[in-house]
C-alpha positions in Angstrom: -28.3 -34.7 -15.3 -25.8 -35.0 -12.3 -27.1 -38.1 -11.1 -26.8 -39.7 -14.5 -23.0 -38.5 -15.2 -22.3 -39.9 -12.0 -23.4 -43.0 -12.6 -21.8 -43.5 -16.2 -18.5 -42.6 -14.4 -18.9 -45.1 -11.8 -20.1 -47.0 -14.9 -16.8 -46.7 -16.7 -14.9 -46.7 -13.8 -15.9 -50.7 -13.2 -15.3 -51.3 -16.9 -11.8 -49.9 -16.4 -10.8 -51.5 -13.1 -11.6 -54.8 -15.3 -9.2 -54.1 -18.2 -6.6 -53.5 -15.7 -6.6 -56.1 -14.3 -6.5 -58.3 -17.3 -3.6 -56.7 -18.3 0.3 -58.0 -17.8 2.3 -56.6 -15.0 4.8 -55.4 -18.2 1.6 -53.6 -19.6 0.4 -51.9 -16.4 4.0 -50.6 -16.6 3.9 -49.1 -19.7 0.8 -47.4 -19.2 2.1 -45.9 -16.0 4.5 -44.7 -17.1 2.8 -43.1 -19.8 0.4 -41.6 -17.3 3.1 -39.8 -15.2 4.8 -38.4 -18.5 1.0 -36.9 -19.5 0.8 -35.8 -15.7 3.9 -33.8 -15.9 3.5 -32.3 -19.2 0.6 -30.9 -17.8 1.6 -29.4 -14.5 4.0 -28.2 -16.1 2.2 -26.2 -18.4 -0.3 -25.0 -15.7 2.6 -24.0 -13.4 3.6 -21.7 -16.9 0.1 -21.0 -17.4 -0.1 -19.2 -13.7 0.5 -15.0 -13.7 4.3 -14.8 -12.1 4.6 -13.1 -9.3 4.2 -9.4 -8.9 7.9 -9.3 -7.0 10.0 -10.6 -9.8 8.1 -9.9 -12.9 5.7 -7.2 -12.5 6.8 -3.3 -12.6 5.4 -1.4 -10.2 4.7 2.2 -11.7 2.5 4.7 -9.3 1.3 7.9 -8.4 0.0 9.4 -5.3 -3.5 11.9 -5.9 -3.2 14.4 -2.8 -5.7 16.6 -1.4 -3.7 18.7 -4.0 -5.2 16.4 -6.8 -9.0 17.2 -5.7 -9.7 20.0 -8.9 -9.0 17.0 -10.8 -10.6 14.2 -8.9 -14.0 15.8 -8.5 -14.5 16.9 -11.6 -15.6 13.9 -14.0 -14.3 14.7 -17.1 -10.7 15.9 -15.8 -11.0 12.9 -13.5 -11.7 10.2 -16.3 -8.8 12.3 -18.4 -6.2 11.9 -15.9 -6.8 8.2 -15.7 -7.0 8.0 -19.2 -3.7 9.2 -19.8 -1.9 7.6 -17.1 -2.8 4.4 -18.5 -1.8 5.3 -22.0 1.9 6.4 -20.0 1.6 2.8 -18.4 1.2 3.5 -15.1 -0.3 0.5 -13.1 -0.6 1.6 -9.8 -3.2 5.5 -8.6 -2.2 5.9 -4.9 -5.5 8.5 -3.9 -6.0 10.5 -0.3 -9.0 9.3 2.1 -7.6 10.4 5.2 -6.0 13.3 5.7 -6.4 16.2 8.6 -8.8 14.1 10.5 -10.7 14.2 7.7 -11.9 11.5 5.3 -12.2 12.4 1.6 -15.7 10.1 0.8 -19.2 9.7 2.2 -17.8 8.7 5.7 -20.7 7.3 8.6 -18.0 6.6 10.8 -16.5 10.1 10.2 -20.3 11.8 11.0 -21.5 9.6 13.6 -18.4 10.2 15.5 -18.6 14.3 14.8 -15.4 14.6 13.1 -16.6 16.4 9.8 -20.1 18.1 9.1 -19.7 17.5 5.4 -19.1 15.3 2.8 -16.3 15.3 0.4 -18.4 15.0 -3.3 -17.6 15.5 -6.9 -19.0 18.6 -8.6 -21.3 17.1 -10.6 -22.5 15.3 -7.5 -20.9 11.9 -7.6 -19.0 9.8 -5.0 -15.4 10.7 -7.3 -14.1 7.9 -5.3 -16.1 5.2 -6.4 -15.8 6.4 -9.6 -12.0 6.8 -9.7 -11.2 3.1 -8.9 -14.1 2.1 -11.3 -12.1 4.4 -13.9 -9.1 3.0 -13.4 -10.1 -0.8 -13.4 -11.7 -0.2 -16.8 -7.7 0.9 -17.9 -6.5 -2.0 -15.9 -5.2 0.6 -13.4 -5.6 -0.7 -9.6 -6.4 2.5 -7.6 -5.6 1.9 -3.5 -6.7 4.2 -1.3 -4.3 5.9 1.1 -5.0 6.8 4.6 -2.3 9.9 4.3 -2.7 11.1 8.5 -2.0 7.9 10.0 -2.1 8.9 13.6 -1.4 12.6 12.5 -3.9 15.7 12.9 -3.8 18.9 12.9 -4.5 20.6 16.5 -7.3 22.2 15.4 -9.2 19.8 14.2 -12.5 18.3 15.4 -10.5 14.7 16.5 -8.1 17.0 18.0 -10.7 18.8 19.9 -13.2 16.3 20.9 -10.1 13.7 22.1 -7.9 15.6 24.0 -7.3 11.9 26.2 -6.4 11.0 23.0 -3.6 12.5 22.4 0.1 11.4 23.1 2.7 13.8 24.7 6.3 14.7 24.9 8.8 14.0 28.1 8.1 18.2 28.9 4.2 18.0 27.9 4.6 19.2 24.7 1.7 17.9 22.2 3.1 19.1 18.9 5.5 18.6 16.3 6.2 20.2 13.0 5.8 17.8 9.7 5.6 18.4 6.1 1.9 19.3 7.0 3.0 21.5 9.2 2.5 21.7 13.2 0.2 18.1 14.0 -0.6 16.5 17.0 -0.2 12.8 17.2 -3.2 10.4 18.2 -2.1 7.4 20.8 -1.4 4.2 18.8 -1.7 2.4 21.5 -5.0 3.8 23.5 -7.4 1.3 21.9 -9.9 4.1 21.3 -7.7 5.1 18.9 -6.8 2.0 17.1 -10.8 1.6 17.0 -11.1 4.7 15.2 -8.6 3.6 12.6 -9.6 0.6 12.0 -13.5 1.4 11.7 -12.6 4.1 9.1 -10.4 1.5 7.2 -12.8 -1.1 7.1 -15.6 1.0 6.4 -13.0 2.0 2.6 -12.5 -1.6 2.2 -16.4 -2.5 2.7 -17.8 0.7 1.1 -15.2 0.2 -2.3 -14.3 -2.3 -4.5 -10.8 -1.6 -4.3 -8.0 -3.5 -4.9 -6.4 -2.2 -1.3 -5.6 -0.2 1.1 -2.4 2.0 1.5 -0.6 3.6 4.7 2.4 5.8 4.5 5.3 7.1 6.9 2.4 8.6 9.3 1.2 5.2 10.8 3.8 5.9 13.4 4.9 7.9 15.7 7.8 10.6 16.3 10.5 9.0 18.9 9.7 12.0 21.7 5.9 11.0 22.0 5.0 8.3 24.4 5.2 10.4 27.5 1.4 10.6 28.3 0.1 8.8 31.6 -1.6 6.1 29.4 1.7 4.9 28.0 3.4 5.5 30.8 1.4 3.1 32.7 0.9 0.7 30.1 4.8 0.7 30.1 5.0 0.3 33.5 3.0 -2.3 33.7 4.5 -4.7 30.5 7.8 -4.3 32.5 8.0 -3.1 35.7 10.2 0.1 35.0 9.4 4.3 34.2 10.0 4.9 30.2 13.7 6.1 29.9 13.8 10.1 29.9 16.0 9.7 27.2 13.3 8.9 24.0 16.0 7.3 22.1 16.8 4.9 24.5 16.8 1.2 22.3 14.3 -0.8 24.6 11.8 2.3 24.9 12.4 2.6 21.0 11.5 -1.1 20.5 8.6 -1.5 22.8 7.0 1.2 21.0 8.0 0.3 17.9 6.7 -3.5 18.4 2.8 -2.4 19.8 2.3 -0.4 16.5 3.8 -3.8 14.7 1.2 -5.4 16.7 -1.9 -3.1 15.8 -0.9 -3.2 12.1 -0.6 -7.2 12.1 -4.2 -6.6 14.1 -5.6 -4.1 11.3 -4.1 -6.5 8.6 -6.0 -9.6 9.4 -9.1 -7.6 9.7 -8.9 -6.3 6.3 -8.2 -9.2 4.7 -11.2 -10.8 6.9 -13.0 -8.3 5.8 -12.1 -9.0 1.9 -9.7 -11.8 1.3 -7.3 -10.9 -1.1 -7.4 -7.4 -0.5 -3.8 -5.7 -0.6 -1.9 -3.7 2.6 0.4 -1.7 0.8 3.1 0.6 2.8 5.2 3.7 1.8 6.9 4.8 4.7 10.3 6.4 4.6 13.9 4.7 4.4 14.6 2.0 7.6 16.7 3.6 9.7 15.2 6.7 9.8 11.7 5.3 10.2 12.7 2.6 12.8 14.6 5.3 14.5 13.1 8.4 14.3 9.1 7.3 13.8 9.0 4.0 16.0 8.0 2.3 12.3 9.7 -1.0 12.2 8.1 -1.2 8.7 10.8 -5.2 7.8 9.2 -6.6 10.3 5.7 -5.7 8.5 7.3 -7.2 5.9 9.1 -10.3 7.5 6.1 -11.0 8.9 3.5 -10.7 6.1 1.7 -7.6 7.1 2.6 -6.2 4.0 1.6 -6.8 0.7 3.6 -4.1 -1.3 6.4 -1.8 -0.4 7.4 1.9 -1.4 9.8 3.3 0.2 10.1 7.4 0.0 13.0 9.0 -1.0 12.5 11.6 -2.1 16.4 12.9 -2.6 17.2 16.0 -5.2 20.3 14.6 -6.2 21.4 11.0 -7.6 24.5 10.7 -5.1 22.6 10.6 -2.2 19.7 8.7 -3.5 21.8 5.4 -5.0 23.1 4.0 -1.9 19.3 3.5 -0.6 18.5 1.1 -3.5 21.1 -1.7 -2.6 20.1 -1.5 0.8 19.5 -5.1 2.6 16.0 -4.8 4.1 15.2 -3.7 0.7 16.8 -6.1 -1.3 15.1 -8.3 0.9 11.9 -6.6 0.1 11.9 -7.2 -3.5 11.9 -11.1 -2.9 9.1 -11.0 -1.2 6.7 -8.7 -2.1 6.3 -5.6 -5.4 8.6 -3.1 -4.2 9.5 0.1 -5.8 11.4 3.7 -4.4 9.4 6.7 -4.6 10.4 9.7 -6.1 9.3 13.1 -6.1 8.4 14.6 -9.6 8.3 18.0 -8.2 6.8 20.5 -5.9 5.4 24.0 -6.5 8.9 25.6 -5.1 10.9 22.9 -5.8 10.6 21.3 -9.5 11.9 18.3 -10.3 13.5 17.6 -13.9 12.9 15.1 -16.0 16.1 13.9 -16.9 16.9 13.3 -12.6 13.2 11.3 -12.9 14.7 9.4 -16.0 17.9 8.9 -14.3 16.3 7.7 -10.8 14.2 5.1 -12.7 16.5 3.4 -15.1 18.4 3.0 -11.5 15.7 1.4 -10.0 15.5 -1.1 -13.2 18.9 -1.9 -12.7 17.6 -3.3 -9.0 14.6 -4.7 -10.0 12.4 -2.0 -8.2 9.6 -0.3 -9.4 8.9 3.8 -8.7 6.0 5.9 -7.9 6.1 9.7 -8.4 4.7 12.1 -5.0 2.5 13.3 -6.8 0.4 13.5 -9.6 -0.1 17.5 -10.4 3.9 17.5 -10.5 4.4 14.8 -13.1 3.9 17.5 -16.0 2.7 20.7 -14.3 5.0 21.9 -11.7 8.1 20.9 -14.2 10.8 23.1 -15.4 10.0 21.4 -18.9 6.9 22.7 -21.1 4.0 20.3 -20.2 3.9 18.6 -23.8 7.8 17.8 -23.2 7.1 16.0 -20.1 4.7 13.9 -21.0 6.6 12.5 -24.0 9.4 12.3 -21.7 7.5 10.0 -19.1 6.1 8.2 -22.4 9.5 7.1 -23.3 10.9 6.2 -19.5 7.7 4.4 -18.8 7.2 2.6 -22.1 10.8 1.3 -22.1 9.1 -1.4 -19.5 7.6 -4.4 -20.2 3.6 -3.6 -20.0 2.0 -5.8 -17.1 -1.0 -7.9 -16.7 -3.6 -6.7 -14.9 -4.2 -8.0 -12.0 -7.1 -10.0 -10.5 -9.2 -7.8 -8.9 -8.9 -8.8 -5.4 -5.1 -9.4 -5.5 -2.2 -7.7 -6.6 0.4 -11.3 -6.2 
């Protein structure tokens, strides 16, 4: 069959050619012209018939699942519940832990082979909950991204801690701790490439073991300004240009040479996830610029300038509307939102600090007014750690959620 509809098109082709050039020169320019009118009309439709992009017409509305979330991730029914009524809320984006305390939260070879966990995180009625999960939420046309929570975090007591003591970076005085959210962590070397090996084998073993739409990484793929001190960096620093780090941590060339080798492993780790599955997504929520650039070495706009990043959230995670405002005109995220989906996250409460749902309303209908999307830190908080009745919350997110325009789903290897 191919070889004979090739040779009635060469066929016709001849016959054609012929006609043509039998024709008048005032014919030949009629019928051109005719042909570029056809030819417009229909680029023109395709170029309509192409899904917009994400950054100017698609909402972006998530929610993180922490290692808070597992009573409801490993249990099936609660699992396929949750996603269930997220999608009805119109939720488009599930945000869920893999990596957290040095431990991953799936059926990890890397994790076992290197000794770092002695279990495996499984649902209670046996499954792989992860697998399951993003399967779940594709069926609701919900992408779910996996997040690598820890970064270059750990606790100190923890088997990576333990095993990698060389591992590990260090204040100016010695010290090998600081205090976080998660409270006291040590901090793996970004730049040792045992490290960045270890990061980037658990990543791609996610993005090669699930078909997921992503992978996510948050405010702790950095590091805290006072680290760097160890003799690895030291020497490392030495040796790119000639001089002792600065004693002073804040110092703006120590701060930018740090700041540019994570840049470097993340552009690294970027190309080798989408090697690994073109089209898949690098989405980033780390904190608001200044603080991350200056305080966490994270120069997340040049992640973006430079296309490491495929979606931004940035956390902030303010109590009051005063003080949360001013971050959503700021430039490197107005700059954001032309290039890539990029929302503010907001927290919909914690256990001993609940979160209202008017200041949720409020916060959102602001970022409309920007053209950003939110995500809520986290999902047990959304309607259970409220200072409203369950039943009133949910309505409430029902009507602040379904005031958007519903997106399309995207494809299932990209997200723009």
């Amino acid at each position: 069959m191919e070889g004979e509809g090739m040779g009635l098109t060469t066929k016709l082709g001849r016959q054609a050619r012929s006609r043509w050039k039998r024709s008048s020169a005032a014919g030949r320019r009629i019928v051109l012209a005719l042909c570029v009118v056809v030819y417009l009309s229909h680029a023109t439709v395709a170029v309509q018939a192409k899904p917009q992009n994400l950054a100017s017409s698609q909402e972006l509305r998530g929610v993180w699942f922490t290692a808070n979330d597992m009573p409801v991730l490993r249990d099936r029914g609660r699992m396929q519940t949750a996603v269930n009524q997220l999608a009805d809320l119109g939720f488009n984006r599930l945000y869920v832990v893999v990596w957290n305390s040095g431990l991953t939260y799936y059926p990890s070879q890397v994790s076992q082979q290197r000794q770092l966990q002695d279990f495996t995180f499984r649902g209670l009625q046996g499954q792989d909950f992860l697998g399951e999960f993003i399967s779940a939420g594709r069926n609701r046309g919900i992408a779910v991204i996996p997040w690598f929570e820890f970064g270059f975090m750990a606790p100190p007591d923890s088997a990576l801690a333990k095993r990698h003591r060389a591992w590990l970076t260090q204040k100016r005085d010695g010290g090998l701790t600081s205090t976080s959210a998660a409270g006291e962590v040590v901090w793996l070397n970004p730049f040792r490439p045992e490290v960045q090996q270890l990061i980037t084998d658990l990543v791609l073993e996610v993005v090669r073991q699930y078909d997921a739409e992503g992978i996510q990484f948050d405010d702790h793929m950095s590091l805290p300004r006072d680290f760097g001190y160890d003799s690895f960096t030291t020497a490392l620093y030495r040796k790119q240009t000639g001089r002792m780090p600065p004693a002073n941590p804040d110092d703006p060339t120590w701060v930018k040479w740090r700041a540019d080798r994570i840049t470097s492993f993340m552009a690294q780790l970027a190309r080798a996830v989408r090697k690994a599955r073109p089209g898949a997504v690098i989405s980033i929520s780390p904190n608001y610029y200044d603080f991350a650039y200056k305080l966490q070495l994270q120069d997340w706009r040049s992640w973006v300038l430079q296309g490491i990043a495929d979606e931004l959230l940035v956390q902030i995670y303010r109590p009051e509307l005063d003080s949360y405002l001013p971050h959503l005109t700021r430039p490197e995220v107005q700059k954001a939102k032309g290039r890539i989906p990029t929302a503010i996250a907001v927290m919909s409460g914690q256990r001993n600090r609940p979160t209202s749902l008017e200041l949720m309303r409020r916060k959102v209908e602001a970022n409309r007014v920007q053209g950003l999307g939110v995500a809520f830190f986290y999902f047990e908080s959304l309607w259970s750690l409220g200072p409203e009745p369950k039943e009133q919350r949910i309505s409430g997110l029902a009507e602040i959620l379904g005031s958007a325009p519903a997106p399309p789903l995207p494809s299932p290897l990209r997200l723009r």
